[in-house]
C-alpha positions as CSV (number, residue, x, y, z in Angstrom):
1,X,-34.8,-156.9,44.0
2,X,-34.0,-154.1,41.1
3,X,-37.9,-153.7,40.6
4,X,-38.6,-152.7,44.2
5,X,-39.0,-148.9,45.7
6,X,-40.0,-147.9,41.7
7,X,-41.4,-145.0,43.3
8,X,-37.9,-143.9,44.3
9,X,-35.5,-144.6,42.1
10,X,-33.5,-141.8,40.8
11,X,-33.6,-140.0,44.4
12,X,-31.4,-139.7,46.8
13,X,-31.0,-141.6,50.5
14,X,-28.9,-140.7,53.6
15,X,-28.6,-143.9,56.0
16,X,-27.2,-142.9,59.2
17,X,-24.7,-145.7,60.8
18,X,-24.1,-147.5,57.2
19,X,-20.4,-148.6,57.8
20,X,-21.5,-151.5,59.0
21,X,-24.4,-154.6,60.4
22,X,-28.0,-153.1,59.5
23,X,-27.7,-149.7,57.7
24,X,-24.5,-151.1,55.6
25,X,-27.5,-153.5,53.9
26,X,-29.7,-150.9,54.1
27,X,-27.2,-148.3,52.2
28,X,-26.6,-151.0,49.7
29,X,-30.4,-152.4,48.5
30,X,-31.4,-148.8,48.2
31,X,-28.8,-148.4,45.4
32,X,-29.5,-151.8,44.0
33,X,-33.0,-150.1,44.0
34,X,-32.0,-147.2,41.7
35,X,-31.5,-144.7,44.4
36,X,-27.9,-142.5,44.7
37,X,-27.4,-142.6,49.1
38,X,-25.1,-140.6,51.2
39,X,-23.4,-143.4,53.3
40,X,-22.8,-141.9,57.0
41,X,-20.8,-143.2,60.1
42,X,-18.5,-141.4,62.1
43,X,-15.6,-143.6,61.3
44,X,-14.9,-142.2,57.5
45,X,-13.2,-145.2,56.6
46,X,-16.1,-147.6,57.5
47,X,-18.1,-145.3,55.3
48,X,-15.9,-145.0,52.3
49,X,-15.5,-148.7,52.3
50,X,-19.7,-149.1,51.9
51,X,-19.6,-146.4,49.4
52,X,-16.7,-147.6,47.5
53,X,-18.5,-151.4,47.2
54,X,-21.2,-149.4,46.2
55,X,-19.7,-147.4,43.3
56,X,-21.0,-144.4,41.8
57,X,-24.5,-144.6,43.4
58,X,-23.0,-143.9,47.0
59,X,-20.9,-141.1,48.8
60,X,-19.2,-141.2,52.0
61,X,-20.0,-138.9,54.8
62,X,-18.3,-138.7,58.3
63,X,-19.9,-137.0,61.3
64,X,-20.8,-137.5,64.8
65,X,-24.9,-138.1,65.0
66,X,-24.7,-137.1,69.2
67,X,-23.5,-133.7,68.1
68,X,-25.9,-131.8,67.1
69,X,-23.6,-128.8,65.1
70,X,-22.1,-131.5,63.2
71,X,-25.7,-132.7,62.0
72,X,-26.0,-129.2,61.1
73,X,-22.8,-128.6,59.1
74,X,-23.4,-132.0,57.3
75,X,-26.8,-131.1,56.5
76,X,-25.9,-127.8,55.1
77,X,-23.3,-129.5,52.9
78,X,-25.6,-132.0,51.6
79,X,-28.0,-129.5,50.7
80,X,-26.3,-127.9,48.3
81,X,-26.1,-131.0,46.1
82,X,-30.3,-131.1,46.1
83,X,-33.2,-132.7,48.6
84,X,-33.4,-136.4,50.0
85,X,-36.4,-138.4,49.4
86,X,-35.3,-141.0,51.8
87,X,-33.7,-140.6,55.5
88,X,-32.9,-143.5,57.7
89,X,-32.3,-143.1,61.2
90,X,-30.0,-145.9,61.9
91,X,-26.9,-145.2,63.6
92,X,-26.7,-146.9,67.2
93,X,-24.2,-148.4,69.4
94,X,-24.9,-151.3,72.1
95,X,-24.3,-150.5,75.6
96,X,-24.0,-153.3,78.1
97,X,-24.8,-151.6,81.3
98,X,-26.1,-150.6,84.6
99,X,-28.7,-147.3,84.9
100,X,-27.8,-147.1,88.5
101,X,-24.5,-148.0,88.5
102,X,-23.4,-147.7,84.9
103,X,-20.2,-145.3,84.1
104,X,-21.8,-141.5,82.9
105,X,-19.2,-142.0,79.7
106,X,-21.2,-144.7,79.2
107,X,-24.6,-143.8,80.0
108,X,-24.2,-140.6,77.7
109,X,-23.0,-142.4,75.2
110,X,-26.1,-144.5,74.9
111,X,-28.4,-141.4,75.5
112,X,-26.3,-139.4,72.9
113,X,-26.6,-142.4,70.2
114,X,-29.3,-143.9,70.5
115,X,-31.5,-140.9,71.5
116,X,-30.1,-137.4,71.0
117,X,-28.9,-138.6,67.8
118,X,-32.1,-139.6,66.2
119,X,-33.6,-136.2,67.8
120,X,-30.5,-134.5,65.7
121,X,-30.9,-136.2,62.7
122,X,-34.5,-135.6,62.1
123,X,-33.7,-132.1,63.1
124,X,-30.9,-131.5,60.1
125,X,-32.1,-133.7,57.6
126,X,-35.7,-133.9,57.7
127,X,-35.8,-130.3,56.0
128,X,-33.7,-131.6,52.9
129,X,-36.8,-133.4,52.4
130,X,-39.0,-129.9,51.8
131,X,-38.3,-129.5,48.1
132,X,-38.3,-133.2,47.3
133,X,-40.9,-134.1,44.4
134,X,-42.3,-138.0,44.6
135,X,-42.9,-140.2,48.1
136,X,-40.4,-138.9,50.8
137,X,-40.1,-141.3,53.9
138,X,-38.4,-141.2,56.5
139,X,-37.3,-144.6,58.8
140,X,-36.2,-145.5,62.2
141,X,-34.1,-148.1,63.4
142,X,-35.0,-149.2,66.9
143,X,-35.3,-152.7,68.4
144,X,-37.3,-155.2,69.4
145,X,-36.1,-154.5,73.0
146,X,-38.3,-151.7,72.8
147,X,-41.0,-153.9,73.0
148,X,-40.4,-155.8,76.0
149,X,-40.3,-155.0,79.6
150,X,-37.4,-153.2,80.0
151,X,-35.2,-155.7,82.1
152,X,-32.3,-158.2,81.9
153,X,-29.0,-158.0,81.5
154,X,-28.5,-154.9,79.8
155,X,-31.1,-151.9,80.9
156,X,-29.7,-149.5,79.6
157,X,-29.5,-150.3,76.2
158,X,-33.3,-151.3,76.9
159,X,-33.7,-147.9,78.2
160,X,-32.0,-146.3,75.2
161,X,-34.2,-148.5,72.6
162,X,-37.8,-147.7,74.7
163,X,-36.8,-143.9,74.3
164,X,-35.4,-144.4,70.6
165,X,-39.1,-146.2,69.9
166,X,-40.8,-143.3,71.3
167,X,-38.9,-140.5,69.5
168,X,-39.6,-142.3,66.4
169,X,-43.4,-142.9,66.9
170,X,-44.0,-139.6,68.3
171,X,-42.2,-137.9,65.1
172,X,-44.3,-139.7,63.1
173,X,-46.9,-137.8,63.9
174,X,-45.3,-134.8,62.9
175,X,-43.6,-136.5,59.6
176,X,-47.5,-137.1,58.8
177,X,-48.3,-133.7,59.2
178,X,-45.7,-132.5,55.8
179,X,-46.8,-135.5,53.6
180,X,-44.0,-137.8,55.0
181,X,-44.4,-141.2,55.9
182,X,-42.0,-143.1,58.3
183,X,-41.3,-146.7,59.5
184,X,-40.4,-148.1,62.7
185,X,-38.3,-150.9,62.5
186,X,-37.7,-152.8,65.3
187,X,-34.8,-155.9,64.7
188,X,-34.1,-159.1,66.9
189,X,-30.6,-159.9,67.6
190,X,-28.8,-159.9,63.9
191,X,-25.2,-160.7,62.8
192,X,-24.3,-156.5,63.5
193,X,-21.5,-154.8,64.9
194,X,-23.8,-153.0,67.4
195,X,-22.2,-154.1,70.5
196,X,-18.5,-153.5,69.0
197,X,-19.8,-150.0,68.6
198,X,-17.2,-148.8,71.2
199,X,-14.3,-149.2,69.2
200,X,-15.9,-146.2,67.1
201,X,-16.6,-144.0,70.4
202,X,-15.7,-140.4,70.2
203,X,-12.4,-139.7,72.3
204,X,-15.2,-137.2,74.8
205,X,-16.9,-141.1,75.5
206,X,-13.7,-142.4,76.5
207,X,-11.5,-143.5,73.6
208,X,-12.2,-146.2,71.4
209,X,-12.7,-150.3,72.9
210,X,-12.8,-153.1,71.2
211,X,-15.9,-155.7,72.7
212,X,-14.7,-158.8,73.9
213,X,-15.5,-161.8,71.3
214,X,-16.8,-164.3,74.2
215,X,-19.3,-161.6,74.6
216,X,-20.0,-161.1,71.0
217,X,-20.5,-164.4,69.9
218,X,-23.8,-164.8,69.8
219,X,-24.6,-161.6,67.4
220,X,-21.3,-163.2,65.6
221,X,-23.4,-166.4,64.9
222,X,-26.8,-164.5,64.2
223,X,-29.0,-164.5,61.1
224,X,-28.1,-161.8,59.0
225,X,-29.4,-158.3,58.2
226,X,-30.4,-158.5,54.8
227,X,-33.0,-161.1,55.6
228,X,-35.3,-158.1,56.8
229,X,-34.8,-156.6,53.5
230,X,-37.7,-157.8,51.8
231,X,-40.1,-156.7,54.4
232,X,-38.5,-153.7,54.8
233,X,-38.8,-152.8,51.0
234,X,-42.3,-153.8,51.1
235,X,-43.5,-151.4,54.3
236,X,-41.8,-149.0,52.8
237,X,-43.1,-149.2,49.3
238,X,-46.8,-149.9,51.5
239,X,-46.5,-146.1,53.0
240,X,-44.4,-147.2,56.1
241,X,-45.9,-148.2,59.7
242,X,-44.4,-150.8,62.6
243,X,-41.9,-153.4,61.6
244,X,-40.2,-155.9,63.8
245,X,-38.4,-158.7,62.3
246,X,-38.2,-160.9,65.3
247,X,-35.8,-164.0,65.4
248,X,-36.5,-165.3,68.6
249,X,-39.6,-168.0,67.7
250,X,-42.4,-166.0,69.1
251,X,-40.7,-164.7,72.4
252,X,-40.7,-161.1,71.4
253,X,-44.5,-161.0,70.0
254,X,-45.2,-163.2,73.7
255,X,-43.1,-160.4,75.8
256,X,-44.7,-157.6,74.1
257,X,-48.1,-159.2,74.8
258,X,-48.0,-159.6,78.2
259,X,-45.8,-156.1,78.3
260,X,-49.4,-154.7,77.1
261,X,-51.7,-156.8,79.3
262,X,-49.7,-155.5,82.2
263,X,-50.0,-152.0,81.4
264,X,-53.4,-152.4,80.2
265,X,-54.8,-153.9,83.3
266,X,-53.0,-151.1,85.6
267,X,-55.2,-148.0,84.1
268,X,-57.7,-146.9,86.5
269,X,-60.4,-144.4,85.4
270,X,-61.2,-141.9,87.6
């Protein structure tokens, strides 16, 4: 795993959401891979704790990502201590509810996460990347609910993913444009913290929660993040593109197929 991401070792990483689940393992390869990384959550002790298991590769970093002035400051810090070669878009919180009849608190904080947050992000961050010599990328972490018909029992997490999915494939474009390449990363259900995510919820959202374990359990018992890690290392180190590490046995690649037909067979020319 040291030999990987060759191309980038000896530059430096920011992983949004790292205290915990996906972007804790994705903070931690990238500095088994040689690269220094700016851990960021919004809890500061979650993100010292990553950074201190780390050592002297990491630093901690505390800031809201649905603020966009806090993006801001943070970048404006981190500037100072040189460019990023490597920017991961991961923070994200899971939000098990209604669109017409979910709470606003919570329906904002979904949007403001999962959405705004990536929009912010790219916004601050991506122009640390200007004065970066060697490959700079740039990744998204989305999910493979953005692939499927947006239905079951929590739509507006569904809606949330969809829109972080689009973000993220539109920017690409735009990433393309400076020399930057990007990767989409779309997960199954993983052993993450994503749908405790409340108990980290800015007081504006409500005050912190804690997720009932009944309802966690079957992300508790899940396969674990850092078996994407290989593939992710390798799309990255292939110039980036889509990734979804799906552990369903097929579902998701069926779902998004017929997802496709559907839409497919609903254009009209005229």
């Amino acid at each position: 795993m040291g030999n990987e991401l060759s191309h980038f070792r000896g530059k430096r990483a920011l992983v949004t959401g790292a205290g915990d689940g996906i972007g804790e393992m994705l903070a931690k390869n990238l500095a088994v891979a040689g690269l220094s990384v700016v851990v960021q959550d919004i809890r500061i002790e979650a993100a010292e704790r990553v950074a201190s298991e780390i050592g002297d590769a990491a630093t901690p970093l505390a800031f809201d990502v649905s603020d966009r002035e806090a993006c801001m400051t943070a970048a404006e810090e981190l500037a100072t201590e040189g460019p990023l070669n490597l920017l991961w878009v991961n923070a994200g919180v899971g939000v098990g509810a209604s669109i017409l009849k979910g709470r606003p608190s919570a329906i904002e904080w979904a949007i403001g996460v999962n959405v705004l947050g990536a929009v912010w992000t790219t916004q601050a961050f991506v122009p640390l990347m200007a004065s970066a010599t060697g490959p700079r990328h740039v990744g998204f972490t989305a999910s493979s609910a953005a692939l499927r018909k947006a239905e079951g029992a929590h739509p507006l997490y569904a809606t949330s993913k969809h829109a972080t999915f689009a973000f993220a494939e539109s920017l690409s474009g735009e990433l393309a444009n400076e020399g930057i390449a990007s990767t989409i990363l779309c997960p199954g259900l993983l052993n993450t913290k994503i749908w405790d995510g409340a108990r980290a919820r800015p007081e504006r959202f409500g005050g912190p929660r804690y997720a009932d374990p009944a309802l966690s359990k079957q992300w508790d018992e899940a396969k674990s993040p850092q078996l994407m890690w290989p593939e992710i290392a390798q799309t990255i180190e292939g110039g980036g593109g889509y990734l979804t590490c799906a552990t369903d046995n097929g579902e998701t690649r069926q779902a998004f197929k017929v997802r496709a037909e559907a839409i497919a067979a609903r254009i009209v020319q005229i």
